[in-house]
ZAMARGU-4260 file (C-alpha; in steps of 0.2 Angstrom, whole numbers, plus 5000, padded with zeros to 4 digits):
<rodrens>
0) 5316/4736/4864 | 5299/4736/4871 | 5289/4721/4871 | 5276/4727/4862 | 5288/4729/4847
5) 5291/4712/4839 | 5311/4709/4833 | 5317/4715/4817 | 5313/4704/4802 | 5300/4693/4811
10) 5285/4693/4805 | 5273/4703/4817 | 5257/4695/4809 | 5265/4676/4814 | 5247/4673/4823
15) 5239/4681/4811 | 5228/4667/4808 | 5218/4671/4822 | 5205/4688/4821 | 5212/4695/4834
20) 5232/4691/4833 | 5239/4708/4832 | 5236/4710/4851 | 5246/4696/4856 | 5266/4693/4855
25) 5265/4673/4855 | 5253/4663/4845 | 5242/4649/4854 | 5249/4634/4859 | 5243/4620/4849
30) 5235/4611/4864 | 5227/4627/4868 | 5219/4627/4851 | 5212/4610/4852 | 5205/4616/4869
35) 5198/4631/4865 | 5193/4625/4846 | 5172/4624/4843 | 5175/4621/4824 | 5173/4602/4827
40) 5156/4603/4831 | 5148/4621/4827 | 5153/4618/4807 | 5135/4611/4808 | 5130/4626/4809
45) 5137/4634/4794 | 5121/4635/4781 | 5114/4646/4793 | 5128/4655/4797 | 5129/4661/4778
50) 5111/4663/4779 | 5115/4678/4794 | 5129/4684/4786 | 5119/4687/4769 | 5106/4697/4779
55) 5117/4707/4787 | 5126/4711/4771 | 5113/4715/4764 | 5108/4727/4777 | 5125/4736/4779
60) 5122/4739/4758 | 5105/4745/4763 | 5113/4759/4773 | 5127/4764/4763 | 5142/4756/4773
65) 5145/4743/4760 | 5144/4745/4742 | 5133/4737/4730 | 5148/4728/4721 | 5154/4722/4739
70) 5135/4715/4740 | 5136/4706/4725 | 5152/4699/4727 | 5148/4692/4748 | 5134/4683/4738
75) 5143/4677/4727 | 5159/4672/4738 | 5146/4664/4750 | 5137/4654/4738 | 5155/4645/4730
80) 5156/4642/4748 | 5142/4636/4753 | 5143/4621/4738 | 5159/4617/4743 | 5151/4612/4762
85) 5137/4604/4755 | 5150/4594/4741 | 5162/4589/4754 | 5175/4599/4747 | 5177/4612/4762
90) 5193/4615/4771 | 5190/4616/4789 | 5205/4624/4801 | 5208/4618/4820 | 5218/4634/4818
95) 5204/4647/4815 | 5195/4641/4828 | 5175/4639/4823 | 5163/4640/4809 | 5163/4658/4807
100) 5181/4664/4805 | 5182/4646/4795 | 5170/4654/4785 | 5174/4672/4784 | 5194/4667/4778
105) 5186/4656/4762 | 5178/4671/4758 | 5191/4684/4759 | 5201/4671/4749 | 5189/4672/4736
110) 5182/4689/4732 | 5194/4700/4744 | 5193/4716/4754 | 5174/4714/4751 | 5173/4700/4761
115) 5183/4709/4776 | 5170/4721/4775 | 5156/4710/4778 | 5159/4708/4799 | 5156/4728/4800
120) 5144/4731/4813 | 5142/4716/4821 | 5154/4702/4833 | 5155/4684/4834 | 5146/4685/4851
125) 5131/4692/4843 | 5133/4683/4827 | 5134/4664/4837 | 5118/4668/4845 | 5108/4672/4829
130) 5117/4658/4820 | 5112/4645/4836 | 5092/4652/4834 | 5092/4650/4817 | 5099/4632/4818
135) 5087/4629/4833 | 5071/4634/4823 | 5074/4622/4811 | 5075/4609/4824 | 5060/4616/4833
140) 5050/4615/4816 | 5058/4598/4813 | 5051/4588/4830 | 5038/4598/4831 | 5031/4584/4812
145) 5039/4572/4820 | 5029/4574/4837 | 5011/4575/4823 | 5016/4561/4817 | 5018/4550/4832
150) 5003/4557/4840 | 4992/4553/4823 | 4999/4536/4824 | 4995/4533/4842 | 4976/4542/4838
155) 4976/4526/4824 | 4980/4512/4834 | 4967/4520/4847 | 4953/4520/4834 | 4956/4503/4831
160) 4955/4496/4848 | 4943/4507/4855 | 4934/4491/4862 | 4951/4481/4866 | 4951/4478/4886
165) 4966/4477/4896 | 4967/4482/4914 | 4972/4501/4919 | 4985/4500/4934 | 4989/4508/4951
170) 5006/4504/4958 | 5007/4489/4946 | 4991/4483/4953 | 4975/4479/4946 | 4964/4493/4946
175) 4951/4496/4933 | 4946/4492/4918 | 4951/4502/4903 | 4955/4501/4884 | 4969/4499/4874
180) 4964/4513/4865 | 4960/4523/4878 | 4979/4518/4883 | 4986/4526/4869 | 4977/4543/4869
185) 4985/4545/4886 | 5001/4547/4877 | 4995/4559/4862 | 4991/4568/4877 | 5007/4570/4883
190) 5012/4573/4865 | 5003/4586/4864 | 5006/4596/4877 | 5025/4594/4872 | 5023/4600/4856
195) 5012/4616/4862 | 5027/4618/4874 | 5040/4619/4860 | 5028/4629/4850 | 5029/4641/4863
200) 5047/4640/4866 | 5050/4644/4847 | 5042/4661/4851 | 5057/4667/4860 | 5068/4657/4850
205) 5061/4667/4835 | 5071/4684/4844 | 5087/4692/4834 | 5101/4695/4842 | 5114/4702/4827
210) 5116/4719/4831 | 5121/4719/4849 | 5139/4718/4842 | 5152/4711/4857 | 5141/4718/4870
215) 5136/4736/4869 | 5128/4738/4851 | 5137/4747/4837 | 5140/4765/4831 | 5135/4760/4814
220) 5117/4765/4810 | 5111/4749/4806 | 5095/4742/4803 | 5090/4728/4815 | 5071/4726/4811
225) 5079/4725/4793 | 5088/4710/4795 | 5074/4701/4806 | 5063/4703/4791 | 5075/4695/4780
230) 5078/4679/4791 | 5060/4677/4797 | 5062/4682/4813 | 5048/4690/4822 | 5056/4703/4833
235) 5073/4709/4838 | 5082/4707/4858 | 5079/4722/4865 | 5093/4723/4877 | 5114/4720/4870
240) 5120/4712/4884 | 5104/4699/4887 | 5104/4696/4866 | 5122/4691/4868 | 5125/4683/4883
245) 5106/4675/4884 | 5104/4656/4883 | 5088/4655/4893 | 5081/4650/4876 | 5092/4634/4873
250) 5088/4629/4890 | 5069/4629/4887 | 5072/4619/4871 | 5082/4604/4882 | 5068/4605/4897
255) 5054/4601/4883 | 5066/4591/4876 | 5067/4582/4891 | 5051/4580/4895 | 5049/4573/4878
260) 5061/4559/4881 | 5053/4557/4898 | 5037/4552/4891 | 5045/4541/4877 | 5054/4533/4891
265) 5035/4528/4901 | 5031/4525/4884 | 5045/4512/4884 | 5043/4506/4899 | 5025/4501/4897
270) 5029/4491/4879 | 5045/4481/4887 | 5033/4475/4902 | 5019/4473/4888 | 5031/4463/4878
275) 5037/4452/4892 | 5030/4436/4889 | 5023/4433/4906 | 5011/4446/4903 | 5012/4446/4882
280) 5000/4459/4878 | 5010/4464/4863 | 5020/4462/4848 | 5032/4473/4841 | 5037/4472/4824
285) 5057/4461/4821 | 5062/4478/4813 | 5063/4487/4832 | 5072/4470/4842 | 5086/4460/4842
290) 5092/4444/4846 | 5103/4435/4860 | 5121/4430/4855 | 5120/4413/4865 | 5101/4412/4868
295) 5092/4410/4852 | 5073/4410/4858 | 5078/4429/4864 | 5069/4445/4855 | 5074/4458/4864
300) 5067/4475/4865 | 5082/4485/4859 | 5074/4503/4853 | 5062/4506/4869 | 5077/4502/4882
305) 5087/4511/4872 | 5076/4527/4871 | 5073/4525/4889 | 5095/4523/4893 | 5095/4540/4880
310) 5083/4551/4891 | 5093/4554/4905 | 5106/4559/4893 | 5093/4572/4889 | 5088/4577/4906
315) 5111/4578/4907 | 5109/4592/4893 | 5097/4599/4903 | 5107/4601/4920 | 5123/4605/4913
320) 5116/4620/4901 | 5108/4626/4917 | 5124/4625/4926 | 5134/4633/4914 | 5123/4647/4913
325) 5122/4648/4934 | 5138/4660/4938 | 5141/4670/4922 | 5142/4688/4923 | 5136/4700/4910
330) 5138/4697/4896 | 5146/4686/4882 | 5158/4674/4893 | 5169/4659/4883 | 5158/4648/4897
335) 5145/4649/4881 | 5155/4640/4869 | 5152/4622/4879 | 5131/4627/4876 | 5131/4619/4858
340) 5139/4601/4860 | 5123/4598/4873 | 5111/4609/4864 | 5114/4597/4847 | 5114/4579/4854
345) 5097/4584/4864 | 5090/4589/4846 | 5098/4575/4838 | 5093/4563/4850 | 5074/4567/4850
350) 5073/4566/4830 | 5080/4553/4831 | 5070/4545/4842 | 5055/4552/4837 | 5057/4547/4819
355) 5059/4530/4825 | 5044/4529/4837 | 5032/4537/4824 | 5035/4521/4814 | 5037/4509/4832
360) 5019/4511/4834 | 5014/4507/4818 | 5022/4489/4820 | 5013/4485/4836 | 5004/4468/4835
365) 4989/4468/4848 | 4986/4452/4857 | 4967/4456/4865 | 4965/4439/4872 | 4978/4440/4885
370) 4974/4458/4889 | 4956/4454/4893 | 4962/4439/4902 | 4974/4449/4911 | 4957/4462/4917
375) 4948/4448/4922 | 4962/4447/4938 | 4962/4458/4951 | 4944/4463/4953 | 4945/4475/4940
380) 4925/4479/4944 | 4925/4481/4962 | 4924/4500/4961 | 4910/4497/4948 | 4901/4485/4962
385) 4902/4502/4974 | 4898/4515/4965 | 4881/4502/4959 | 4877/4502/4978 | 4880/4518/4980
390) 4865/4522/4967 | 4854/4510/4978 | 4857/4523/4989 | 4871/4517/5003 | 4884/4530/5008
395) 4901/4527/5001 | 4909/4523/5013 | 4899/4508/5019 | 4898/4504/4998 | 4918/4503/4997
400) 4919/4491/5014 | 4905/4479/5009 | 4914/4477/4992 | 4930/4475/5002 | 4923/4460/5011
405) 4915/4452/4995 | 4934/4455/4988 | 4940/4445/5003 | 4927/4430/5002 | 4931/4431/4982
410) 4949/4429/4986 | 4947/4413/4999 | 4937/4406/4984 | 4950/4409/4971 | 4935/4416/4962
415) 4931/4433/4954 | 4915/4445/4958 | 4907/4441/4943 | 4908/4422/4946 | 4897/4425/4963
420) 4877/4422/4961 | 4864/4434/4966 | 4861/4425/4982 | 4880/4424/4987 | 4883/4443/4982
425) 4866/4448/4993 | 4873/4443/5007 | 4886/4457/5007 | 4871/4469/5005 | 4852/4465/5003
430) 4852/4479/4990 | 4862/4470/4978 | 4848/4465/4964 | 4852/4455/4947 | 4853/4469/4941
435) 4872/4471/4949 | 4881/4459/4934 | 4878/4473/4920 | 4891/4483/4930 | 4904/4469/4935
440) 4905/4465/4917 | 4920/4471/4910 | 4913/4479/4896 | 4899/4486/4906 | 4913/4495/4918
445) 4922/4504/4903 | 4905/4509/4894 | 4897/4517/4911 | 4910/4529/4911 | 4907/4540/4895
450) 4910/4557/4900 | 4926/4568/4891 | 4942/4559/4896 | 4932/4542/4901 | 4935/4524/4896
455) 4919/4521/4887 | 4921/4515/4868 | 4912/4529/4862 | 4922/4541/4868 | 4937/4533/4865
460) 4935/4533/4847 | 4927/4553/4848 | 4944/4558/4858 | 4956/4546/4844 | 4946/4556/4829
465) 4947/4573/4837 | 4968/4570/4840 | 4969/4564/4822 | 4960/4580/4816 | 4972/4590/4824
470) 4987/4580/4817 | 4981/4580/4799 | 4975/4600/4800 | 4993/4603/4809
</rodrens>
């Protein structure tokens, strides 16, 4: 008997569970199917999944290759279907492997040979790959609110402590005077140039891939632009094997995802230091801490450390799609199934997180006094006092070593430069006039400096207004 001809009176279709059963003369082992099994954790994606499968039946009925009754009745199936995911009441097999033969079996259980019709013209490698754009717009569309909302926030608190002084650091040193507010626009900022990366990465999420079949496209005369239209997307993939096999655009998500989380985590790090009470600059609200088991003074930082623990979680997702993606061949490869798992948790992660911080920021209590007392350390003016000779006329040079010796004498004194009189300060250079303690005030240092992107007060609350404009008109 050949091999290929199963005994007489077994049943041939015994795997028939499986799509592709008839090709094989044993069924999968059971711990082959929890290995190989995505249904876990791409059932996720199942509302948009119907959402492809409805364009592209409604496209095969465009063209003739399914009939308008089948049309009606893949609607119909699909739409019992999708209220029993929503109601809890879906049946999902290990046994069929992931969300779309899951799918596609509850449909021909309810309305038949139509539904076996519907995967005409198209394969699961090209039908993931649409599913996990669709999903990832969403997601796209999702943090990019979030990331206006965070930034609006921060451009708030800015406004509102335009004049607060606190001292900007180098190296964790004292370096120059700056605001609070001033502070916090460095971070919208950095927002905003992560959500003007994941706008663009949304570009060439926005591509379709259904169409491009297993690899090589289909005989079928179907109508790709068709279906774009329908599901909103703004073009089609041009090439079958890249549309299938490409995940260059899940790996651009992670990196601005990433570098989102990278800037929480400075973020974080800045409001646990600030936090710390020896150098108490700020509050956070009880709602974002908690406390110690056995030390009841404790209120402990817990969402920044967190958030700051999560990132390199991120930057992982990051690695290990790049990785994944490193020694695949054309095209579809069963590598790709382990691209979802990462590709989810970096989006959850960053709504999360997001979502959190938006309101984290809110709850910030501001404590000026020990910020302005903190400034007032470290000779937070002594650039001011060079750049004031240098307008006498002295080189820069010789301006920046005279105050470095008036920093010295300051330092033996335990005094700061401000503290000097006229006649002690003149002796570091005759050209120092009384004049010189506008400048080595600290309110005189941030105000001199009102140029676009400077400290001045002024242009704090202009750069806070200008961010807030763009969050509310966003």
């Amino acid at each position: 008997m050949s091999n290929s001809t199963p005994p007489s009176g077994q049943n041939q279709f015994a795997n028939k569970a499986q799509a592709w059963s008839a090709r094989f003369s044993e069924p999968v082992s059971d711990l082959v199917k929890r290995y190989t099994a995505s249904v876990n954790f791409d059932q996720r994606m199942a509302k948009v999944d119907i959402q492809g499968s409805l364009a592209h039946a409604d496209m095969l009925a465009s063209i003739g290759i399914i009939s308008s009754e089948d049309l009606t009745a893949i609607q119909s199936g699909m739409a019992t279907i999708l209220a029993e995911i929503e109601q809890g009441g879906f049946s999902w097999s290990l046994d069929l492997e992931d969300v779309h033969l899951n799918i596609e079996k509850r449909l021909v259980e309810l309305i038949g040979d139509a539904g076996k019709r519907l995967h005409t013209g198209r394969s699961r490698n090209d039908q993931v790959a649409t599913d996990i754009r669709l999903w990832l717009r969403e997601e796209i569309d999702i943090a990019l609110d979030l990331l206006r909302q965070l930034r609006h926030n921060l451009a708030k608190l800015a406004q509102q402590h335009a004049d607060t002084i606190l001292p900007g650091f180098t190296h964790l040193q004292v370096a120059q005077p700056v605001t609070f507010g001033h502070h916090l626009l460095a971070y919208a900022e950095m927002f905003g140039r992560d959500a003007e990366r994941l706008v663009d990465c949304r570009k060439r999420v926005n591509r379709l891939p259904l169409g491009a079949a297993a690899l090589a496209g289909t005989s079928y005369p179907i109508d790709r632009e068709r279906v774009a239209r329908t599901l909103g997307f703004d073009e089609v993939c041009r090439n079958s094997l890249d549309a299938v096999s490409d995940r260059d655009f899940a790996i651009e998500f992670c990196a601005a995802a990433a570098l989102i989380m990278t800037h929480i985590s400075r973020f974080s790090e800045e409001l646990i230091i600030w936090m710390s009470p020896r150098v108490g600059f700020i509050d956070l609200a009880d709602r974002f801490c908690t406390g110690s088991s056995i030390m009841p003074q404790k209120k402990n930082p817990d969402v920044p450390e967190l958030a700051r623990g999560k990132t390199g979680r991120v930057n992982g997702h990051l690695i290990a799609l790049l990785t994944l993606m490193k020694g695949q061949p054309l095209a579809y490869n069963k590598d790709n199934q382990e691209d979802k798992e990462g590709l989810f948790d970096a989006a959850d992660t960053i709504r999360e997180t997001l979502t959190i911080f938006a309101d984290l920021v809110g709850g910030i209590k501001v404590k000026p006094e020990a910020m302005r007392s903190a400034a007032l350390q470290g000779f937070a003016t002594a650039t001011d006092l060079a750049d004031y000779l240098v307008k006498k006329g002295i080189p820069f040079r010789d301006a920046h070593e005279t105050v470095a010796h008036a920093v010295r004498a300051c330092e033996e004194q335990g005094c700061d430069l401000a503290d000097l009189s006229l006649d002690q300060l003149k002796q570091f250079h005759e050209r120092i006039e009384g004049d010189v303690f506008e400048v080595l005030t600290l309110e005189g240092s941030v105000a001199a400096r009102n140029h676009i992107g400077g400290t001045a007060p002024e242009r704090v609350r202009i750069e806070a207004q200008r961010v807030l404009d763009q969050t509310v008109a966003n």
